[in-house]
Rosetta silent file (secondary structure, phi, psi, omega in degrees, C-alpha in Angstrom):
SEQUENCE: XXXXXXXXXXXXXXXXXXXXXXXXXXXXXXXXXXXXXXXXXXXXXXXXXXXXXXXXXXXXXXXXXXXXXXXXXXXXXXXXXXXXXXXXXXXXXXXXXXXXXXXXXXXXXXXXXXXXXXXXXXXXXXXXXXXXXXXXXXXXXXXXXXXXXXXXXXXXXXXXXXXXXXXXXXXXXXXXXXXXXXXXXXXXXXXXXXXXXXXXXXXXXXXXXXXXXXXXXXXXXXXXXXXXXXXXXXXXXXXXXXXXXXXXXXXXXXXXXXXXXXXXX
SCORE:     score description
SCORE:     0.000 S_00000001
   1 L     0.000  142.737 -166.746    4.451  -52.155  -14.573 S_00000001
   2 L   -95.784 -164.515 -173.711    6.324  -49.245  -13.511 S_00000001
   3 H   -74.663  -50.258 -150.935    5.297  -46.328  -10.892 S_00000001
   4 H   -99.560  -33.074 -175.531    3.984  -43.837  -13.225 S_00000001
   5 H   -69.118  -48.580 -172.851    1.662  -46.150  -15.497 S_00000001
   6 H   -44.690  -63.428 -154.379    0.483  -48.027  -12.183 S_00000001
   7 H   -61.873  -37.264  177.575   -0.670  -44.343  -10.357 S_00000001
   8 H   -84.316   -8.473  172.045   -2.592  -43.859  -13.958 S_00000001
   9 H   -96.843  -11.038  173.721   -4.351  -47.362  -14.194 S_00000001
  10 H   -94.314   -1.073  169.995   -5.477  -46.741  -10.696 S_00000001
  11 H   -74.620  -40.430  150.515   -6.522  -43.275  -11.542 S_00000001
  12 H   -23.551  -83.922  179.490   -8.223  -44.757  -14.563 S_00000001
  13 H   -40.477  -67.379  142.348   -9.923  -47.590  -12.382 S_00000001
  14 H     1.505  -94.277 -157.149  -10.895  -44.772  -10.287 S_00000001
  15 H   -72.723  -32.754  175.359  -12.137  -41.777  -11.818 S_00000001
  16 L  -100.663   44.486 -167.234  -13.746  -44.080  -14.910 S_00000001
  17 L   -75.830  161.343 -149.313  -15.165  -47.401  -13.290 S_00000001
  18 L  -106.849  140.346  158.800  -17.699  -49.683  -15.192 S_00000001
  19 L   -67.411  124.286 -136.301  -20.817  -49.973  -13.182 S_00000001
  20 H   -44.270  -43.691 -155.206  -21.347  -52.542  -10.870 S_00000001
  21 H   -73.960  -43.573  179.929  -25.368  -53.858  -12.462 S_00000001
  22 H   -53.089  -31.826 -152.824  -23.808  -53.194  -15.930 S_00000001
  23 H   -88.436  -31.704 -174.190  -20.769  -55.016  -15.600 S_00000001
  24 H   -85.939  -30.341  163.525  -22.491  -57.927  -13.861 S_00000001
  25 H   -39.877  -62.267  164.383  -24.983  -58.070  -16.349 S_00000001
  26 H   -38.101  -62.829 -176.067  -22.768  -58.474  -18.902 S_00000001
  27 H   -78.704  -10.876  168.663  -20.250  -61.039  -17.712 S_00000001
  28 H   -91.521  -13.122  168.686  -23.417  -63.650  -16.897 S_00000001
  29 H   -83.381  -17.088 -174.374  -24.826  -63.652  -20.496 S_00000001
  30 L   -74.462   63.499 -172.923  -21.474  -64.218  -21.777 S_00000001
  31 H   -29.919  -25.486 -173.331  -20.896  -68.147  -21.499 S_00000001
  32 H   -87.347    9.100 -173.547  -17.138  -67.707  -22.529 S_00000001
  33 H  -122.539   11.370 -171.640  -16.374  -65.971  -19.566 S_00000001
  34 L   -83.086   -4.471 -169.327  -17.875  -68.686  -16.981 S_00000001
  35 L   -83.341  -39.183 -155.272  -15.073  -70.806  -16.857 S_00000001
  36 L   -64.209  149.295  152.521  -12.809  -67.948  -15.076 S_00000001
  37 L   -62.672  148.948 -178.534  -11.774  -67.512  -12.360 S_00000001
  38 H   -33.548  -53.935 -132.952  -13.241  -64.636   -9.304 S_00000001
  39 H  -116.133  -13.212  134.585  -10.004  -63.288   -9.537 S_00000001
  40 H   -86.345   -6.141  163.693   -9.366  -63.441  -12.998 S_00000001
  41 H   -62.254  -34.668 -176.840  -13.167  -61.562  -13.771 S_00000001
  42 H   -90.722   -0.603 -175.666  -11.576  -58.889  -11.848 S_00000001
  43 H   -70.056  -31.316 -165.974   -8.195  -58.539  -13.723 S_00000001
  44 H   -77.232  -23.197 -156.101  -10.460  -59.139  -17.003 S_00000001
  45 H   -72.175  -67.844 -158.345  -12.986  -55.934  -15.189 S_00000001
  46 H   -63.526  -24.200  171.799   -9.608  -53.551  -14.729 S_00000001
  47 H   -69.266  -59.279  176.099   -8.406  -54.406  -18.308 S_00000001
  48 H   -51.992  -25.706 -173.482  -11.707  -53.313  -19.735 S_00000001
  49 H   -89.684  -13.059  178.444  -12.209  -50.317  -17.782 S_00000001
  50 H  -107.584  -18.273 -174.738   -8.966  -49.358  -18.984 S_00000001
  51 H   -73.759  -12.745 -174.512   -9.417  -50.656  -22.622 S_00000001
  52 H   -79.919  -54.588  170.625  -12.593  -48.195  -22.586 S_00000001
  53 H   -34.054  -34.075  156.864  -11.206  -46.082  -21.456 S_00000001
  54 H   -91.220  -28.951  156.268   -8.594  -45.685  -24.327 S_00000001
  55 L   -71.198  142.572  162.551  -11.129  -46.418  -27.182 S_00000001
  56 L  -136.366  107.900  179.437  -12.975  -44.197  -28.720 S_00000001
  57 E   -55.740  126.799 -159.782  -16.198  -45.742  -29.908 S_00000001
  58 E  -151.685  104.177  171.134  -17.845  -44.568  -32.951 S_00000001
  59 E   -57.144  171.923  173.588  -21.291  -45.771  -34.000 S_00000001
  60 E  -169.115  121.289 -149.139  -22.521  -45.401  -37.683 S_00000001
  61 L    -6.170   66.607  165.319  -26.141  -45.450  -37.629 S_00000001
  62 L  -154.810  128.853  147.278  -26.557  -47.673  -34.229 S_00000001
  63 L   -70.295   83.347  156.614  -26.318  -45.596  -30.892 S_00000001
  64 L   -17.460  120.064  147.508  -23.699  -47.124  -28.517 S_00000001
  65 L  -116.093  164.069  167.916  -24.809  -47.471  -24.641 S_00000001
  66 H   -25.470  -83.434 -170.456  -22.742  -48.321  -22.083 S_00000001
  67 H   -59.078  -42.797  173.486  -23.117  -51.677  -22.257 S_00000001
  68 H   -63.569  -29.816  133.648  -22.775  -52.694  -25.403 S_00000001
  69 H   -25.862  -41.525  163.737  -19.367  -50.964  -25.266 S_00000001
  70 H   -61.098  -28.331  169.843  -19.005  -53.022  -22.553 S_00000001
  71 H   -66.915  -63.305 -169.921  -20.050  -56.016  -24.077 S_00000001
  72 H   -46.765  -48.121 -154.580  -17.451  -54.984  -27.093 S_00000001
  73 H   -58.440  -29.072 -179.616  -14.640  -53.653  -24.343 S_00000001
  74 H   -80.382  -68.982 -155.862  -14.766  -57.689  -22.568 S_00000001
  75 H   -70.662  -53.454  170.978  -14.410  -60.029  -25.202 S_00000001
  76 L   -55.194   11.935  172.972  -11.830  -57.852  -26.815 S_00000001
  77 L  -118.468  -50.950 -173.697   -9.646  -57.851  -23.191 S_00000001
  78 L   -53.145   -5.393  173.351   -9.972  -62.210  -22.931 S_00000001
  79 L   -96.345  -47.345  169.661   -7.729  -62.956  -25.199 S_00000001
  80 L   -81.276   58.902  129.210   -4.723  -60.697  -23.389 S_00000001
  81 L   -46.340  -27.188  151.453   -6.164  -61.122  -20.224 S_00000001
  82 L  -113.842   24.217  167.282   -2.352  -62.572  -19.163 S_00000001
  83 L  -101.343  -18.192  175.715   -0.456  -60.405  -21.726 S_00000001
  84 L    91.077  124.681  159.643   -1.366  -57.438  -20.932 S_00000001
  85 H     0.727  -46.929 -155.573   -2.988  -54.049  -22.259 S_00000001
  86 H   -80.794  -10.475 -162.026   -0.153  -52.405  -23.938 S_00000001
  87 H   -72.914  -50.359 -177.522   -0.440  -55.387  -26.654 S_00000001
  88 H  -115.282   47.056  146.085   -3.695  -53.570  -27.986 S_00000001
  89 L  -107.512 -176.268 -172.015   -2.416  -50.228  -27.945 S_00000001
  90 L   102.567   26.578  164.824   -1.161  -48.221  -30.913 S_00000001
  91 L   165.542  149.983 -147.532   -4.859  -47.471  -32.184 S_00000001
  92 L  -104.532  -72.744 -122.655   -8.124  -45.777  -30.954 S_00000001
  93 L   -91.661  147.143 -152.184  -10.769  -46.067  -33.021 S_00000001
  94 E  -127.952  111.334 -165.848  -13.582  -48.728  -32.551 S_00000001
  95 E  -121.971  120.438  169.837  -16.185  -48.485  -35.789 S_00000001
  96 E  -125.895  152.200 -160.714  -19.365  -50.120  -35.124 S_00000001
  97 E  -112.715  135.570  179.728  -22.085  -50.754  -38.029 S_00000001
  98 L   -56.062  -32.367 -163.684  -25.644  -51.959  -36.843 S_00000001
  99 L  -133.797 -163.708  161.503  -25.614  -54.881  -39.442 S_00000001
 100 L   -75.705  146.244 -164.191  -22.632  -56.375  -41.943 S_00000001
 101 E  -114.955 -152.975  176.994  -21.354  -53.728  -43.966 S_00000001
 102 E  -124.810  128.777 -169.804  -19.641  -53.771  -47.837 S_00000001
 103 E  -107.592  146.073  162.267  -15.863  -53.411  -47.899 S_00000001
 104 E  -108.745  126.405 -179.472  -14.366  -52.613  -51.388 S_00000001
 105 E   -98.071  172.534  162.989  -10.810  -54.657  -51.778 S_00000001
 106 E  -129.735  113.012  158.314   -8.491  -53.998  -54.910 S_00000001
 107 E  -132.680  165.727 -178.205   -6.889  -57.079  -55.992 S_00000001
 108 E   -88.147   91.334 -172.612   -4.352  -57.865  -58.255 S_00000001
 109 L   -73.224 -165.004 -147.745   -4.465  -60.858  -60.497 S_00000001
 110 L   -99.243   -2.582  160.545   -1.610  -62.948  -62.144 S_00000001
 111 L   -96.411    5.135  160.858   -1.731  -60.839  -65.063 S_00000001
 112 L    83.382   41.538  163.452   -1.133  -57.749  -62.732 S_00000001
 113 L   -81.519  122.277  166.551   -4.765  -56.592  -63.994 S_00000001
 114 E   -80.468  150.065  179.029   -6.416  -54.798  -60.920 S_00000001
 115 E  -141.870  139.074 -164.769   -9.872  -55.705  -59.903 S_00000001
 116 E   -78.314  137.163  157.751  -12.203  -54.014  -57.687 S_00000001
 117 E  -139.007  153.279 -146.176  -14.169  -56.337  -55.328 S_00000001
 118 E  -116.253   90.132 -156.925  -17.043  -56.029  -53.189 S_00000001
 119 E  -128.246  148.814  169.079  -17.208  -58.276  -50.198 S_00000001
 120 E   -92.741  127.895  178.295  -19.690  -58.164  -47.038 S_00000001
 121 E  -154.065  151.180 -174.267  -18.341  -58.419  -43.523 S_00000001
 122 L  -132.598   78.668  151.078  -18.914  -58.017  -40.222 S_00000001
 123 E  -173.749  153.729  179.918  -15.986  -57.637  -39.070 S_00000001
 124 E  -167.858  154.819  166.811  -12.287  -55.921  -40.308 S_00000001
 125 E  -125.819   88.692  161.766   -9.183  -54.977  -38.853 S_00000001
 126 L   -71.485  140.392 -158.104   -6.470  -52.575  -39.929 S_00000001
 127 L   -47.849  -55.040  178.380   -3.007  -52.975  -39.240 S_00000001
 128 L  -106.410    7.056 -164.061   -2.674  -49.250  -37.542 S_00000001
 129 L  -139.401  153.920 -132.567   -6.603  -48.302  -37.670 S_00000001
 130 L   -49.655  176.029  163.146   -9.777  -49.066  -36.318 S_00000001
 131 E  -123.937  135.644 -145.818  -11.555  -52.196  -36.106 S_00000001
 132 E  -116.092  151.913 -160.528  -14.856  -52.326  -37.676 S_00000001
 133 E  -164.429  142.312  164.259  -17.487  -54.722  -35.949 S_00000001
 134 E   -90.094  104.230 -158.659  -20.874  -55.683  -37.157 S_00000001
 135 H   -97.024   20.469  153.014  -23.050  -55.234  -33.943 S_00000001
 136 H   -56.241  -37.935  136.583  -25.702  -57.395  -35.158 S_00000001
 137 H   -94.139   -5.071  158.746  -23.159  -60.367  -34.929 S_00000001
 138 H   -89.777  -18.805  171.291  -21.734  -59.624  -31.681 S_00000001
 139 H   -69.052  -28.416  165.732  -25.220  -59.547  -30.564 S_00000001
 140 H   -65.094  -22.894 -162.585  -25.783  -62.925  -32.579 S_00000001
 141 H   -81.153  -53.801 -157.273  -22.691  -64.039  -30.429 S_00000001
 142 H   -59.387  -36.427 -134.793  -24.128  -62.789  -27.048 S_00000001
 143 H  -113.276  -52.878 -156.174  -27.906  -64.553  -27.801 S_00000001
 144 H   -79.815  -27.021 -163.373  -27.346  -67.616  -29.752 S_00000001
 145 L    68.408   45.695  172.614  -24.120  -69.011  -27.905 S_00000001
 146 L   -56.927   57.680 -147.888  -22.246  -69.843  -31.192 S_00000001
 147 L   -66.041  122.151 -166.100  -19.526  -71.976  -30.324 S_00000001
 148 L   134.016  -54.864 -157.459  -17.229  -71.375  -32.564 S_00000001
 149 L  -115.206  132.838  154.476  -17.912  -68.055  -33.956 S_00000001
 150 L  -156.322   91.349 -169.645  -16.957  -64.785  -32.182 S_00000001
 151 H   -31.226  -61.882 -156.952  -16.600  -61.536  -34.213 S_00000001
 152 H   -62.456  -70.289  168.143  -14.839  -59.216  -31.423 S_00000001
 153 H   -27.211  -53.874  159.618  -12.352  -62.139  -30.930 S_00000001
 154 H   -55.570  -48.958 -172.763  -11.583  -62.864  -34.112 S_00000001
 155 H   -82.599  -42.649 -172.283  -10.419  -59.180  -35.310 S_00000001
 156 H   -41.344  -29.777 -170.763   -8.696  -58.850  -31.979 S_00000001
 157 H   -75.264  -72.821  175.980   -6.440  -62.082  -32.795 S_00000001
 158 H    -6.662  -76.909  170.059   -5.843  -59.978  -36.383 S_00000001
 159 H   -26.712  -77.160 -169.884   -5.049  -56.962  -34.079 S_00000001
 160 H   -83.603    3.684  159.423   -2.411  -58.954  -32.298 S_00000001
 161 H   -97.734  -22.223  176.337   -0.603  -60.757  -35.448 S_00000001
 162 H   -62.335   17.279 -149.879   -0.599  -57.389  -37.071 S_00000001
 163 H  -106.494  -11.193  168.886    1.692  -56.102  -33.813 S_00000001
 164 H  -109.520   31.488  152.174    5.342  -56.861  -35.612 S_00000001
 165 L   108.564  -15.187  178.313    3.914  -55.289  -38.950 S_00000001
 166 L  -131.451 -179.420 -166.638    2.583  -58.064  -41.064 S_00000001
 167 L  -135.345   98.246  176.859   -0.630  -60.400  -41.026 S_00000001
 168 L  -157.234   21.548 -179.487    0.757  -63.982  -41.546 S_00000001
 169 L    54.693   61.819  166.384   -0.750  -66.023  -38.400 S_00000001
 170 L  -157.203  116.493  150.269    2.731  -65.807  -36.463 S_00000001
 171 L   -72.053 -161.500  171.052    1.842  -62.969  -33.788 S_00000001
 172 L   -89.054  103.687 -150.130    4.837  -62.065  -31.890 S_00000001
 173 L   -75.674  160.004 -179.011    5.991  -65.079  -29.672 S_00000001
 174 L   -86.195  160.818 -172.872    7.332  -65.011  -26.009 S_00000001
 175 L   -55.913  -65.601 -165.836   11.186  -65.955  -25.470 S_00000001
 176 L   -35.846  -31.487 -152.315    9.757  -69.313  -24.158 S_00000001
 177 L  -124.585  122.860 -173.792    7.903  -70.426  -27.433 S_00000001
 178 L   -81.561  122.633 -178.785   10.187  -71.505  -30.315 S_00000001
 179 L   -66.848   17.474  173.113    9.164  -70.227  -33.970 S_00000001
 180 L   -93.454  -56.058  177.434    9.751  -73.779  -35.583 S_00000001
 181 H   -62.266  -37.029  175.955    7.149  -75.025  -33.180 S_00000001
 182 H   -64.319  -88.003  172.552    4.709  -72.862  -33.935 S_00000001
 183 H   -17.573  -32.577  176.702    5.224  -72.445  -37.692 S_00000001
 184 H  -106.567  -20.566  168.750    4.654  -76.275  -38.023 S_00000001
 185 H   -56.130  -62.007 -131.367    1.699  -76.985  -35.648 S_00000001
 186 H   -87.009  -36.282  178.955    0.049  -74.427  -37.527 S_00000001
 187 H   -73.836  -31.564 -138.582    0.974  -74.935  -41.015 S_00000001
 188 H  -106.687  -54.896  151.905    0.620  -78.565  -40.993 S_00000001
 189 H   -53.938  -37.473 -176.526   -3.357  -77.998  -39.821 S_00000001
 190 H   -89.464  -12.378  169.432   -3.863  -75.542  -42.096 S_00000001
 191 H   -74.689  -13.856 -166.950   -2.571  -77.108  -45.047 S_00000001
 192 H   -90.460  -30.368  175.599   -5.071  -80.390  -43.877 S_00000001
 193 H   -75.977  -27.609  175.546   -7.989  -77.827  -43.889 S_00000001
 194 H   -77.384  -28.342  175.357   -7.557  -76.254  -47.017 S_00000001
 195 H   -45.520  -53.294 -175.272   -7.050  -80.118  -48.682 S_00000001
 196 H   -46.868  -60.328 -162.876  -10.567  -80.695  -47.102 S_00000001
 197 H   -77.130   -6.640  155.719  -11.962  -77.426  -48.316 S_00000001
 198 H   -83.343  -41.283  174.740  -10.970  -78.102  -51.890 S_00000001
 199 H   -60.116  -32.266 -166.459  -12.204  -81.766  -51.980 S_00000001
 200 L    94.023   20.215  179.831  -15.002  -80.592  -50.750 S_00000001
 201 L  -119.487  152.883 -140.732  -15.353  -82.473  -47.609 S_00000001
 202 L   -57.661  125.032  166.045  -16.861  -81.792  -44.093 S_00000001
 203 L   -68.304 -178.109  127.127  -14.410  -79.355  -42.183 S_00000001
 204 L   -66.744  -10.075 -158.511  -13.854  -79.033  -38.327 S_00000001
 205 L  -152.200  149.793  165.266  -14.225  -75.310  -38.287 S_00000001
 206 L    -3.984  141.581  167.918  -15.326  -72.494  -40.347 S_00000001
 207 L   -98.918    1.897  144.168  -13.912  -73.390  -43.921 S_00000001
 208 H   -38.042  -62.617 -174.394  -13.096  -69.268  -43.873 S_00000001
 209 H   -34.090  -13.196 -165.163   -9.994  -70.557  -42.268 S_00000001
 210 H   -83.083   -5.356 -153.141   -8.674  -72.026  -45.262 S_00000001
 211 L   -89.793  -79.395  177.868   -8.260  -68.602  -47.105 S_00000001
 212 L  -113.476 -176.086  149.890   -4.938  -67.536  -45.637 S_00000001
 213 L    -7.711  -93.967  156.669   -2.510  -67.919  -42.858 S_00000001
 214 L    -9.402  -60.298 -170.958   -3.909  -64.854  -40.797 S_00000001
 215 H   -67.028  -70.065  168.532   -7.754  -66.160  -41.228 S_00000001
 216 H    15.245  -76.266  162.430   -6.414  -69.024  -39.575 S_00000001
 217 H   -82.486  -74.796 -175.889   -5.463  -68.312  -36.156 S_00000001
 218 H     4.555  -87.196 -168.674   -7.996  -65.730  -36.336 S_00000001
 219 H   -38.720  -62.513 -118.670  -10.822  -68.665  -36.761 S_00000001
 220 H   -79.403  -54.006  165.065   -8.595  -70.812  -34.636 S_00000001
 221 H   -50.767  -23.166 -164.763   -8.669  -68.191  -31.845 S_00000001
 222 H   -78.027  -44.485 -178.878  -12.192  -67.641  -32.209 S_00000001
 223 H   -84.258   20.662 -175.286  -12.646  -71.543  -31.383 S_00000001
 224 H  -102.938  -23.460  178.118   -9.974  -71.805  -28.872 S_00000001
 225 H   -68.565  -43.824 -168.655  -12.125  -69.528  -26.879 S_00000001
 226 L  -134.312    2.519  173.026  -15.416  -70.558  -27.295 S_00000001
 227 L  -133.546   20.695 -159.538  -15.077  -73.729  -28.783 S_00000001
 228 L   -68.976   11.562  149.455  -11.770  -75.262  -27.436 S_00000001
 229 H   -60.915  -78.304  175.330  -12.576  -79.049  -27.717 S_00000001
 230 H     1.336  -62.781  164.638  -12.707  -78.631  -31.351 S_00000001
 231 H   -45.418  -77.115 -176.447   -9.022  -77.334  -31.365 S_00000001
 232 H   -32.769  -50.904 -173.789   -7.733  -80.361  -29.128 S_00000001
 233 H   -72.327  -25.863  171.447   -9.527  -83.126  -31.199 S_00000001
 234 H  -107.635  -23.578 -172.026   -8.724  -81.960  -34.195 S_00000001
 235 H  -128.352   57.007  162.379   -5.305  -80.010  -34.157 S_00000001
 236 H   -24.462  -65.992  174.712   -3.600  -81.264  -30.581 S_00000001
 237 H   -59.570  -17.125 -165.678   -0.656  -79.103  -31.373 S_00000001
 238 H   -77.037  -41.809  174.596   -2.111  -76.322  -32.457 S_00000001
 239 H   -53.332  -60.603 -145.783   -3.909  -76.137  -28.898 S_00000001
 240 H   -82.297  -13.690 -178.634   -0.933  -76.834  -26.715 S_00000001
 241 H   -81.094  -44.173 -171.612    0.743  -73.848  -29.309 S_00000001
 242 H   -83.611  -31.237  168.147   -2.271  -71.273  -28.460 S_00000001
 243 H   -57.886  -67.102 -152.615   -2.254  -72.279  -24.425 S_00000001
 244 H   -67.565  -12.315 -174.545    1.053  -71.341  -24.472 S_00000001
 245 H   -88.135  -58.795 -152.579    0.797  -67.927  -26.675 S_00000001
 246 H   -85.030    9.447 -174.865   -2.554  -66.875  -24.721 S_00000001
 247 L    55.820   54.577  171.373   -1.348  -68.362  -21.398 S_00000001
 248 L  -155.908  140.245  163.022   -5.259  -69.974  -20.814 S_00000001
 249 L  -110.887   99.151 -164.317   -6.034  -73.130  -20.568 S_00000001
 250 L   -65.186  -17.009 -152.955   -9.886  -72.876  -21.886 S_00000001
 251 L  -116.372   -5.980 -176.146  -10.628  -76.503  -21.296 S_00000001
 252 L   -76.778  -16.457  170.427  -10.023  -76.893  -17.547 S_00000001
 253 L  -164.751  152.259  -16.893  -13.871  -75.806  -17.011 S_00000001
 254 L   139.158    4.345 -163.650  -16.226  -74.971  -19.119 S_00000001
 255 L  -120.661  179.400 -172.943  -19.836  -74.265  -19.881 S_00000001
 256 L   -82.274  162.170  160.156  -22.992  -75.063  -21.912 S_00000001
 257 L   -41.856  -32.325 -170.089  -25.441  -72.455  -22.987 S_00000001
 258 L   -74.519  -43.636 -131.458  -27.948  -73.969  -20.051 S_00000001
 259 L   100.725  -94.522 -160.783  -24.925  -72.751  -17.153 S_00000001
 260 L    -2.250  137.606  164.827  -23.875  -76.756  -16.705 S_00000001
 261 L  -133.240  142.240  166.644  -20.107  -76.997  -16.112 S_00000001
 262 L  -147.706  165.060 -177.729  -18.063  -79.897  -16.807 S_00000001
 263 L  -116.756  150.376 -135.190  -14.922  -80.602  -16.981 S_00000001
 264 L  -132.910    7.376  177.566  -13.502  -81.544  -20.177 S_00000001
 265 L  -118.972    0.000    0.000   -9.858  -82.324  -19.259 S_00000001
């Protein structure tokens, strides 16, 4: 980080800091964040306070408070928590809907007739433009302890494959991590999930994953996070592919819904 952005994330950190009973509130219902370490809750604290900071939230008929921004602003910092900030900049706006909303798609079929379609979600991502969040499932996230499911997570992974211009489940890889390796862990799972989802037999994971590439790591991120046995047991490479893109190893601790920690490697 250079001189002049450091003197502005501590001016940030500074003049806009998240409050201590909110902040602590927060990070103890949130089971996906108990495995961390002291010292990464505060690196994940100063990323949020700056990701808030940068957002501009914009309800549509639910009133934001502080915390539930806060709520959004954390799970949407844990997946860069060792990549850094600038990775989800290049767009502001934050759209949140009290329940799942109705998106109208245009698609094109194989006789290159267009057709309008009408699909409910509560959650979307645009390549240069907001992200649209249902907060009725991040609140389903926060209460029930889905493992498995995490809205905020999910578009954020979107957010970061979209960052060299396309949506094809290959974000943009570190010098270290070879695109062959990747490209075949991933394809090689995902072609075994959609065979399942067309026979019609019991998935590992969301059977969303099956629809493209993109939904893919998406799901796969959602359950490397909050479900990362799942990953290991069923797709060993794909995990040892996703430690190395998010630098976390999710599986070194741990916990249930109760608080119990175990360790699971």
């Amino acid at each position: 980080m250079n001189f002049f952005r450091r003197i502005k994330t501590l001016y940030i950190l500074h003049r806009y800091p998240i409050r201590h009973d909110v902040w602590f509130s927060v990070t103890e219902r949130l089971d996906i964040l108990h495995r961390l370490t002291s010292v990464e809750k505060a690196h994940l604290r100063e990323l949020t306070t700056i990701f808030l900071h940068e957002k501009r939230f914009i309800g549509v008929g639910v009133d934001l408070t502080s915390e539930m921004r806060v709520y959004i602003g954390v799970q949407a910092c844990l997946p860069i928590l060792h990549l850094g900030i600038r990775l989800l900049s290049g767009w502001t706006d934050i759209v949140v809907y009290p329940d799942a909303f109705y998106v109208n798609h245009n698609q094109v079929d194989e006789c290159g007739v267009a057709h309008q379609n009408e699909r409910l979600l509560s959650g979307e991502a645009w390549s240069k433009g907001p992200i649209v969040l249902s907060w009725a499932d991040i609140e389903r996230d926060i209460n029930d302890c889905h493992r498995g499911h995490n809205v905020v997570i999910h578009e954020i992974a979107h957010k970061l494959d979209m960052l060299d211009g396309s949506s094809n489940g290959i974000p943009p890889l570190y010098y270290h991590m070879l695109i062959p390796e990747w490209t075949t862990a991933l394809s090689e799972a995902y072609a075994e999930l959609q065979l399942n989802v067309q026979h019609h037999q019991r998935t590992c994971m969301n059977p969303y994953a099956a629809n493209s590439p993109a939904e893919f790591f998406a799901v796969l991120s959602e359950y490397f996070f909050t479900a990362p046995e799942v990953v290991l047991t069923n797709f060993p490479l794909v995990y040892r592919q996703l430690e190395q893109y998010y630098r976390q190893t999710p599986l070194t601790l741990v916990s249930d819904c109760s608080g119990r920690r175990s360790m699971l490697v």
